[in-house]
C-alpha positions in Angstrom: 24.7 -24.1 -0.2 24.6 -27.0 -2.4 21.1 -27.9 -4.5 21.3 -31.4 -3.7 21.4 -30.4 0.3 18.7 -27.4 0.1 15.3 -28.2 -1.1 14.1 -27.2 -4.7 10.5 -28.0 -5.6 9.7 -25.6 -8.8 6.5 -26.1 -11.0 5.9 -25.5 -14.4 2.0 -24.4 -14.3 0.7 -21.8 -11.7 -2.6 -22.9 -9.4 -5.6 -21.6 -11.3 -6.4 -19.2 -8.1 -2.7 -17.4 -8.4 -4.5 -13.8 -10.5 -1.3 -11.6 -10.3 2.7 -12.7 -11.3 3.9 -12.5 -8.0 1.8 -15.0 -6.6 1.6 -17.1 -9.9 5.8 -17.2 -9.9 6.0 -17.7 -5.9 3.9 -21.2 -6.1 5.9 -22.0 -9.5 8.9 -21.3 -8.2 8.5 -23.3 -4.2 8.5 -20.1 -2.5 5.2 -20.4 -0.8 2.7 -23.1 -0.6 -1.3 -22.4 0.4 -2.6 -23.6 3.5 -5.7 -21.8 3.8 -7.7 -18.9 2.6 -5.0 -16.1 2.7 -2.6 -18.2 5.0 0.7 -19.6 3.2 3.7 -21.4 4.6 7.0 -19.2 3.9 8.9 -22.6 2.3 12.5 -22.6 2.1 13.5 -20.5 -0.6 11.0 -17.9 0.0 12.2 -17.6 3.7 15.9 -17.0 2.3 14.4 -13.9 0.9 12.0 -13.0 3.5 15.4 -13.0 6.0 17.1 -11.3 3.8 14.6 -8.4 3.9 14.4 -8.9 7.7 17.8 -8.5 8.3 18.0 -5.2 6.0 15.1 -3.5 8.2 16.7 -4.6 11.2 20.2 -3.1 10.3 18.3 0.5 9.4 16.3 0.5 12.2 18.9 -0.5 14.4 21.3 2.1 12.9 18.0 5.0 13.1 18.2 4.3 17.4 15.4 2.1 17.3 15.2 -0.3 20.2 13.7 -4.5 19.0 11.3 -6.3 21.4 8.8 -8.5 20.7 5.2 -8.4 21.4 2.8 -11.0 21.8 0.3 -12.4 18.4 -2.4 -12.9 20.9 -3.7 -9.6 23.1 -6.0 -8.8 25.7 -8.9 -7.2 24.2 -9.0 -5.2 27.3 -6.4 -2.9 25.9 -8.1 -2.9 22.6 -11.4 -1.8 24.0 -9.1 1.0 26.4 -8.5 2.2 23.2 -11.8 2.4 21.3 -10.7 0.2 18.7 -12.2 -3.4 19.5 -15.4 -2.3 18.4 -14.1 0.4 15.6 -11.6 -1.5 14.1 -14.2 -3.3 12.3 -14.4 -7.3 10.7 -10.6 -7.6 9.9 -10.0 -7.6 13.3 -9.9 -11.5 14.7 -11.4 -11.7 17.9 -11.3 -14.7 20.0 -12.3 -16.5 24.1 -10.2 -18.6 26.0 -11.6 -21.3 27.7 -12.5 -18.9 30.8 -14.4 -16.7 28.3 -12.3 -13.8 28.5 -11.8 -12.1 24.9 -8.6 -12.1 23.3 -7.6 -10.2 19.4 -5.2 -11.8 17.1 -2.5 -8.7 16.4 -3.2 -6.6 13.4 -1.1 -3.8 14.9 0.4 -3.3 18.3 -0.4 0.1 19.0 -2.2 -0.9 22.4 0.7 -3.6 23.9 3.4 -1.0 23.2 1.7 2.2 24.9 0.5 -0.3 27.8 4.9 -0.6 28.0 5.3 2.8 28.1 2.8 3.8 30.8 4.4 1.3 32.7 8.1 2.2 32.0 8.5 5.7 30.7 8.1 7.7 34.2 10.3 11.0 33.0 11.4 13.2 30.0 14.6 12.1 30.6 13.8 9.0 29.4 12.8 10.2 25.9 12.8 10.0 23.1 12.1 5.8 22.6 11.3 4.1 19.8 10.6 0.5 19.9 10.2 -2.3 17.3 9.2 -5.5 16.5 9.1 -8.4 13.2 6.3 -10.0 13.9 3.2 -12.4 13.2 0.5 -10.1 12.2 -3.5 -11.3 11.0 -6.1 -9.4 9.1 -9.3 -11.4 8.5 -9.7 -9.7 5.0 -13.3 -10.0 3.6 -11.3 -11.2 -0.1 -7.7 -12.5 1.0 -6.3 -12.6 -2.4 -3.0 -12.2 -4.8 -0.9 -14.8 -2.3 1.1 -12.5 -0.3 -0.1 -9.5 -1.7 -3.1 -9.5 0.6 -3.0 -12.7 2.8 -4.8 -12.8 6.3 -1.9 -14.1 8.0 2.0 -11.9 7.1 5.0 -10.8 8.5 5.4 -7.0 9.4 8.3 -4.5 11.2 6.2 -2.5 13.0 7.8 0.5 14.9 6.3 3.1 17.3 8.3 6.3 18.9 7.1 8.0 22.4 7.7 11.9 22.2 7.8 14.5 25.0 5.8 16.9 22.0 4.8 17.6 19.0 7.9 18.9 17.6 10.0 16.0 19.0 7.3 13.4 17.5 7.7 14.9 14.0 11.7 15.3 14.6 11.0 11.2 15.2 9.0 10.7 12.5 11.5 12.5 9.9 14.4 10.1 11.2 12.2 7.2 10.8 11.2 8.1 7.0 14.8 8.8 6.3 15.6 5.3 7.8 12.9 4.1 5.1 14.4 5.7 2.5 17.7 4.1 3.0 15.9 0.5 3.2 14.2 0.8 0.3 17.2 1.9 -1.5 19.4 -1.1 -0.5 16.4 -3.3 -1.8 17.0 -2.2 -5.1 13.5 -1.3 -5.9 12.0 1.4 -7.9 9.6 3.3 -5.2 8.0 6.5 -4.3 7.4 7.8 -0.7 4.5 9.9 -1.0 1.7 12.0 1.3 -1.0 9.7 2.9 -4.3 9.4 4.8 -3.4 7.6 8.0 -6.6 5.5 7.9 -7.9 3.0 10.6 -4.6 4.0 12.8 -5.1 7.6 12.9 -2.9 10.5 13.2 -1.7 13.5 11.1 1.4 13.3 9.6 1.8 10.4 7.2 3.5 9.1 3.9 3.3 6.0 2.5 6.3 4.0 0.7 5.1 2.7 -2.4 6.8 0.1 -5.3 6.0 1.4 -8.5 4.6 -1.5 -10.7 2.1 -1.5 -13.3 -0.1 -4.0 -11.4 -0.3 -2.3 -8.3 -3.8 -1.5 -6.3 -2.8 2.0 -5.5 -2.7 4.7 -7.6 0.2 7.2 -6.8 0.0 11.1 -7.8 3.3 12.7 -8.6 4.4 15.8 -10.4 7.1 14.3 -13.1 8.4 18.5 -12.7 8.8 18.6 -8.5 9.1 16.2 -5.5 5.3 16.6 -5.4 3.8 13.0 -4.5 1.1 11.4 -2.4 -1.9 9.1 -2.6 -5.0 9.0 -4.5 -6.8 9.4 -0.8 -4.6 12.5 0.1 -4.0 14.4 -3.2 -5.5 17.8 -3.7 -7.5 18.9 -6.1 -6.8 22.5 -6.3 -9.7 24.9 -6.9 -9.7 26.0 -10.8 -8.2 29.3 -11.5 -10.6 32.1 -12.7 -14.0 33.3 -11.3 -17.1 31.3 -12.4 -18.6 31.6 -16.0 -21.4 33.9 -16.6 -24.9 32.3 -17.4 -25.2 32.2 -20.8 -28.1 29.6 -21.6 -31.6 29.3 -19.8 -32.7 27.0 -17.6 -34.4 23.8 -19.4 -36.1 20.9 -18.6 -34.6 18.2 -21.3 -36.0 15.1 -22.1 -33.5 11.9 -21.8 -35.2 9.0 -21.6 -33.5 6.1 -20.5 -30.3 7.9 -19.9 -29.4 7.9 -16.4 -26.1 8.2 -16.2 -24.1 11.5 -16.8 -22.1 9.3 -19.7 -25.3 8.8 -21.3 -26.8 11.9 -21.0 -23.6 13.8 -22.4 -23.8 11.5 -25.6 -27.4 12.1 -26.3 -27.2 15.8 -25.2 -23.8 16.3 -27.9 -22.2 18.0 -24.7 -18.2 17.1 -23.0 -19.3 15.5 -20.1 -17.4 17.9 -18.3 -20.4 20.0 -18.5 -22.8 17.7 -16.7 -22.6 17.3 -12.7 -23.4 13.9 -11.2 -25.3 13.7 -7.6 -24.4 11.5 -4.8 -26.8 11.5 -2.0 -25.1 10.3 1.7 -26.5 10.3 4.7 -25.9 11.0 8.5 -27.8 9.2 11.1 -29.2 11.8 14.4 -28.4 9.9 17.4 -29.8 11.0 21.0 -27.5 10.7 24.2 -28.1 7.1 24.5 -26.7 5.9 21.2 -30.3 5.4 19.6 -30.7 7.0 16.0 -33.7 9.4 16.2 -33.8 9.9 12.6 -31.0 10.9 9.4 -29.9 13.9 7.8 -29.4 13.7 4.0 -26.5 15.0 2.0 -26.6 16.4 -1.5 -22.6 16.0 -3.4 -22.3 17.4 -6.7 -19.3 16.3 -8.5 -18.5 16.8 -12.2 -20.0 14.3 -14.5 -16.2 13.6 -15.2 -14.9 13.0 -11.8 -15.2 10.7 -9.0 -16.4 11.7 -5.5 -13.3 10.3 -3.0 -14.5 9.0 0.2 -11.8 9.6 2.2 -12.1 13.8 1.6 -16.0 13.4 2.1 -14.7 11.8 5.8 -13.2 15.3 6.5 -15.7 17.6 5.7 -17.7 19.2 8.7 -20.9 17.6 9.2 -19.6 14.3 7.6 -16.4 13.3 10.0 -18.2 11.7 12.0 -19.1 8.7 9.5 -21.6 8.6 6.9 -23.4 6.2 4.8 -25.0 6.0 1.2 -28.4 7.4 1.7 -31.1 4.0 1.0 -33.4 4.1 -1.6 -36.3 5.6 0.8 -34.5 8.4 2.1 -33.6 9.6 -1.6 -37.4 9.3 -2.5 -38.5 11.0 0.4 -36.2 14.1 -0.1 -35.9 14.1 -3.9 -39.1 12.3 -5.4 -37.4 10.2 -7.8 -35.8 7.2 -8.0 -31.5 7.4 -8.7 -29.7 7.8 -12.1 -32.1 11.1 -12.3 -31.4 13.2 -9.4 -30.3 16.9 -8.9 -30.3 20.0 -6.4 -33.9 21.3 -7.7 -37.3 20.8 -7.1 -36.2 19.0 -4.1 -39.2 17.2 -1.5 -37.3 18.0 1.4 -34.5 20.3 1.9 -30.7 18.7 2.2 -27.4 19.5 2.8 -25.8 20.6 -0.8 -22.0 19.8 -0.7 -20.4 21.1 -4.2 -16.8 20.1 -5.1 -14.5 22.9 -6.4 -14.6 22.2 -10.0 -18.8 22.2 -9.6 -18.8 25.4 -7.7 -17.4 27.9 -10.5 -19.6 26.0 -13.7 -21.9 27.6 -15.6 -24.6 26.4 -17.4 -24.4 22.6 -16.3 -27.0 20.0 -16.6 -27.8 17.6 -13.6 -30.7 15.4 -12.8 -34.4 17.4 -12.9 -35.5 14.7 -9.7 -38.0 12.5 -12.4 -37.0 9.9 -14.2 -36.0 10.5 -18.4 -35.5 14.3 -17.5 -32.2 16.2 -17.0 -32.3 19.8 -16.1 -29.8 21.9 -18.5 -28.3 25.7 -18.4 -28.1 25.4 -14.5 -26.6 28.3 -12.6 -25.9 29.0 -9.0 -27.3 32.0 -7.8 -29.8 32.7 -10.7 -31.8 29.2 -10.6 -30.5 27.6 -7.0 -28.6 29.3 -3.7 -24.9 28.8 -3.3 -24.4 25.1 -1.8 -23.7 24.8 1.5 -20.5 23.9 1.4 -17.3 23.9 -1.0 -14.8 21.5 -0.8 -12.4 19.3 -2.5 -14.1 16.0 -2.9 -13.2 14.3 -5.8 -10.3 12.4 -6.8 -7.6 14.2 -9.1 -6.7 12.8 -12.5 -3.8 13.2 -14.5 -3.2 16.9 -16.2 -4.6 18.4 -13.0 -2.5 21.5 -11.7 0.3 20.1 -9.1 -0.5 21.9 -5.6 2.8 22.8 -5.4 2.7 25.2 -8.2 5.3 23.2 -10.4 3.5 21.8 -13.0 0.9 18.8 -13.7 -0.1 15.8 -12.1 0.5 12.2 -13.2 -0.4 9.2 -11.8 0.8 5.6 -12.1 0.4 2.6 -10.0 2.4 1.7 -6.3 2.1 -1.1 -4.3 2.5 0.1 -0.5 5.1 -2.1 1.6 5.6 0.9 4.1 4.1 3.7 5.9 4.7 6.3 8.7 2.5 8.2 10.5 2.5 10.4 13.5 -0.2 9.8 15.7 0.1 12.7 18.4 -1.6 11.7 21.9 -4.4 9.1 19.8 -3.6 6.1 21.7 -1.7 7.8 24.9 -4.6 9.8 25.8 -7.6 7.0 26.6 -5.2 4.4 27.9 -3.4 7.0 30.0 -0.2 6.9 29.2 1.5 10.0 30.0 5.4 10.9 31.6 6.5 13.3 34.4 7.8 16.9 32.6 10.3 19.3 34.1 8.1 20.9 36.6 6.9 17.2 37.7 3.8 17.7 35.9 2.0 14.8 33.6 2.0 15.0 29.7 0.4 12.9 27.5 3.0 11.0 25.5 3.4 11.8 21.3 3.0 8.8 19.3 4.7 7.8 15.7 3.9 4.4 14.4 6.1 3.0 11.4 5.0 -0.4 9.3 6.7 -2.7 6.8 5.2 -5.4 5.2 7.9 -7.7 5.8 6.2 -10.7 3.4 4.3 -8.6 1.2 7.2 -6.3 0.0 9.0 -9.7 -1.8 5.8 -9.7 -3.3 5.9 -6.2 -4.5 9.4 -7.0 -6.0 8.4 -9.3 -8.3 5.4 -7.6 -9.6 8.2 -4.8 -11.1 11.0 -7.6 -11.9 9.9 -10.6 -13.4 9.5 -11.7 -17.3 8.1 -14.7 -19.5 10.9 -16.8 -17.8 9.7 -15.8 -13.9 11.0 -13.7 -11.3 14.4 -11.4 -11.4 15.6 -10.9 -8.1 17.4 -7.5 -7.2 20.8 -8.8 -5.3 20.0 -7.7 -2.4 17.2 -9.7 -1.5 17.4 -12.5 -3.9 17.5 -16.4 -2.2 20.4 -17.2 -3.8 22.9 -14.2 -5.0 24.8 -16.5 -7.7 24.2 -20.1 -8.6 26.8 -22.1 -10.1 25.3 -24.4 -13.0 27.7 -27.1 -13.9 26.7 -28.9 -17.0 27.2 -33.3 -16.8 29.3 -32.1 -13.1 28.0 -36.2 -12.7 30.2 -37.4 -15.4 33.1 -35.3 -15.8 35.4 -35.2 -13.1 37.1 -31.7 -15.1 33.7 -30.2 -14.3 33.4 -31.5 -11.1 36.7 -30.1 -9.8 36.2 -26.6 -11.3 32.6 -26.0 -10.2 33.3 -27.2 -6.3 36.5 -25.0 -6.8 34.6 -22.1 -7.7 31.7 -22.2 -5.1 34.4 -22.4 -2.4 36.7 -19.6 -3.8 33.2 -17.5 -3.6 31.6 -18.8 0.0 35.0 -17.4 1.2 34.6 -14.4 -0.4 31.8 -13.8 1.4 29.5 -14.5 -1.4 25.8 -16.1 -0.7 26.6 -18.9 -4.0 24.7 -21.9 -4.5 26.3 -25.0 -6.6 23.4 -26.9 -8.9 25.0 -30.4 -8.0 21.9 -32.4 -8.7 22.9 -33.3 -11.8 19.7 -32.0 -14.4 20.0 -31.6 -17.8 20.8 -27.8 -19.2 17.9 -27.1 -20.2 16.0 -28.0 -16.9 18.5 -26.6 -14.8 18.5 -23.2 -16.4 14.6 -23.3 -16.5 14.5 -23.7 -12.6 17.0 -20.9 -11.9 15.3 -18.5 -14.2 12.0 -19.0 -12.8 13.5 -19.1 -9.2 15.4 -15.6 -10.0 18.8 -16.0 -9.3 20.5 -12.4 -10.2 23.9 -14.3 -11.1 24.7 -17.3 -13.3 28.3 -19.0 -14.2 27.9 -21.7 -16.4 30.5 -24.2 -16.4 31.1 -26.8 -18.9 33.8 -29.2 -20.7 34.0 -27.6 -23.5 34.1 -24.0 -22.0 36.9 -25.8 -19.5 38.9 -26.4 -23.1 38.8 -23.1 -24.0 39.8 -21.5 -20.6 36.4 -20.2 -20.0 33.3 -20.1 -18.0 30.1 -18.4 -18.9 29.0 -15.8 -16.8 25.3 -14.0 -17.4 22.7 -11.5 -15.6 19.6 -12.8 -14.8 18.4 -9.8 -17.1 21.2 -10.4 -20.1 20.3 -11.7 -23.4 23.4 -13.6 -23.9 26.1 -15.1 -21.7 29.9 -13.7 -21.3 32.9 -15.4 -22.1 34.9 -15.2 -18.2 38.3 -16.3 -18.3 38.5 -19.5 -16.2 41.0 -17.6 -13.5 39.6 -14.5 -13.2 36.1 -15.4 -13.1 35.9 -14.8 -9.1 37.2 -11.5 -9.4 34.7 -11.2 -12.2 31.9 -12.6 -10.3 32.8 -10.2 -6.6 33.4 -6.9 -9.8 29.8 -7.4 -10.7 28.4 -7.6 -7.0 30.4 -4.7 -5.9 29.4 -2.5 -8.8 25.0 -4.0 -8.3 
């Protein structure tokens, strides 16, 4: 491609709404432009890189057995409501009528269209397994669309799902599918971590998430630097802390701490680590009779320590609270505790609750919590002696870094991940209430087993950038940069020398195969190099009348400090050296 042909529209200040580099240096660079809230068009250049990544995923998944269709943007919400999920999916799901008032969803996912296929077409176990995919328009009305493509409304996703005679097959699937990942994430060129996962809104019970390591990323990932321990914030386990519990050593005391109503506070006025003080959380569970009416609400007591934070997505799993759950109002905590929040605690209680302790909580000794009236704490607390055993242990609180790995090799850390990718398998969740089931060997009906497989197709160029770019803009890895080289002739316009040698050059490295682009638009050094830097291009070769003089061109990494002196005849076996070797 030649500049002067393509279309090249960089800027040099960001839109004050851009927040994060990826989506400052897309708009700088002409990547995307904003339509709407969350909705970008893909402009030139940032569709080179977005078909690069396409084609990538399509190679792996094509190479894994995977089979490409194409489903349609706009559904029935007839299958969605088949499958419980056009009420439950909640607000980011886009509902719409036709003009005959029949309801309609704008794709998030596809698990309904492809199981309505597989009903249909999958009669017999000979016909599996089959896994199916699609690249495809996707829309989530997010309440806060924000960081460009990071988290638009409107992107492009590979979504895959495999039908399974069992269990054991589906998993069998699954592990094929995450190895696929694993070799599309290593052609990108990216630093990334696949690690265990909740499966969230799409269900299921084996899942890991693929996420770009990058210091501005919304996840946090848990790892153990000493084993292949990794997983999610949602999904890592706190283990319970070695030892039995501490013996009672201090009495029981009502302590005055006026105006301190958090545990912070309190363990600052107390002179106490606030590992010693337990913070309540107070939920709630709403009693429904058989016609859907709620009758009334139970109330939930969770004690985590003071230096901890409860995790929502473990509350979800315990018994009693997997059914959904709420933050208790300010009424229901009066009622049961007599006091107003920031001074709450298991004792002296109005009403009796469900006491949930987290592991850590449930083996302390002579903690303080809330005395349940406002500028008191309770102090020298003890189960047993001054309150029964809760009601319930369980891990419910997020792990932080030095916690004990699970696997027994070491101690957790945590940095930050930006998920492009996850994998789940979902079992018989969608199969069973839409029907969907094949013919076994004794000509009896199964339910199929489900595996669903995503890729943010748009987001993960996004990703990329946040872990490559510097002060100048964005450093593409090779693989899925727009441009793999760009030739930079300097005054090409007025020096047939340079002329000759640049066009000579871009053609000995289009036939090599090479995806080059020639600057021919004529811009002065310093504004052609600015553009390319900020753009990305991995590979430069510099081409001037003086370096012609000398026999040389200049040849430098988008990441080198200085440029290398290349032999004028060797430079495209120089150039092809350096790809190979990427």
């Amino acid at each position: 491609m030649k500049a002067s042909r393509f279309f090249i529209s960089t800027l040099k200040e960001a839109p004050a709404d851009a927040e994060v580099a990826s989506h400052r240096l897309m708009m700088r660079a002409g990547m995307i432009k904003k339509l709407g809230t969350g909705i970008y068009t893909y402009m030139p250049m940032g569709l080179r890189v977005i078909r690069k990544v396409e084609a990538i995923v399509r190679e792996e998944m094509n190479r894994a057995g995977a089979v490409e269709l194409t489903m349609p943007v706009v559904q029935p919400a007839e299958f969605w409501e088949e499958s419980g999920r056009f009420q439950g999916y909640g607000a980011e799901l886009l509902r719409i009528k036709d003009r005959h008032e029949r309801s309609f969803v704008i794709q998030p996912t596809s698990e309904e269209v492809v199981t309505d296929i597989a009903r249909q077409e999958i009669r017999s176990y000979k016909q599996l397994p089959k896994n199916f995919y699609q690249i495809q328009t996707k829309f989530r009305d997010e309440r806060r669309p924000r960081f460009g493509l990071m988290r638009g409304r409107e992107f492009i996703m590979k979504d895959a799902y495999s039908f399974d005679r069992d269990l054991d097959a589906a998993k069998a699937s699954y592990q094929v599918m995450a190895d696929a990942y694993r070799r599309i994430f290593d052609r990108f060129g990216l630093r990334y971590r696949a690690v265990a996962a909740d499966s969230g809104a799409i269900g299921g019970d084996v899942s890991q998430e693929f996420q770009v390591i990058a210091a501005t990323g919304e996840d946090a990932i848990v790892y153990c630097p000493d084993s292949d321990y990794a997983a999610n914030m949602e999904k890592a386990e706190a283990l319970a802390p070695a030892g039995p519990r501490g013996v009672a050593t201090q009495s029981i005391t009502k302590t005055p701490t006026p105006g301190k109503s958090t545990c912070e506070d309190v363990a600052i006025l107390l002179g106490v680590p606030l590992s010693t003080t337990v913070k309540s959380l107070v939920l709630a569970t709403d009693i429904v009779d058989a016609a859907g009416n709620i009758k009334g609400a139970k109330v939930w007591l969770l004690l985590v320590r003071g230096d901890h934070d409860m995790n929502e997505i473990k509350v979800s799993k315990v018994p009693g609270l997997d059914n959904g759950f709420r933050f208790a109002t300010v009424t229901e905590i009066k009622d049961h505790f007599g006091s107003e929040p920031g001074y709450l605690g298991p004792l002296n209680l109005k009403q009796p609750v469900k006491i949930v302790a987290d592991r850590d909580v449930a083996v302390m000794a002579d903690w303080i919590c809330g005395a349940n009236e406002v500028d008191f704490h309770t102090t020298g607390v003890n189960w047993g002696r001054d309150l029964p055993e809760p009601d319930a242990v369980a891990d419910i609180r997020n792990v932080v870094a030095g916690d004990a790995s699970p696997d027994g090799k070491g101690l957790l850390a945590i940095e930050r991940g930006i998920e492009v990718g996850h994998v789940f398998v979902l079992g018989t969740k969608y199969s069973k209430p839409m029907n969907a089931t094949f013919l076994d060997e004794a000509g009896k009906p199964q339910f199929l087993e489900m595996g669903c497989y995503g890729i943010g197709i748009t987001r993960l160029p996004a990703a990329a950038i946040e872990q490559n770019n510097d002060e100048r803009g964005i450093i593409w890895p090779d693989a899925i940069a727009p441009f793999t080289v760009v030739v930079c002739p300097i005054g090409m316009d007025r020096s047939p020398e340079v002329k000759v040698a640049a066009e000579a050059l871009y053609e000995q490295l289009l036939t090599a195969g090479v995806d080059v682009l020639l600057d021919d638009r004529g811009e002065r050094p310093g504004a052609m190099f600015a553009d390319w830097e900020l753009i990305g291009v991995p590979h430069r070769v510099v081409i001037s009348d003086r370096g012609l003089k000398e026999g040389q061109f200049e040849y430098q990494h988008r990441r080198d400090t200085a440029a290398t002196k290349v032999p004028v005849a060797g430079i495209a076996e120089f150039i092809t050296g350096k790809l190979a070797a990427a």
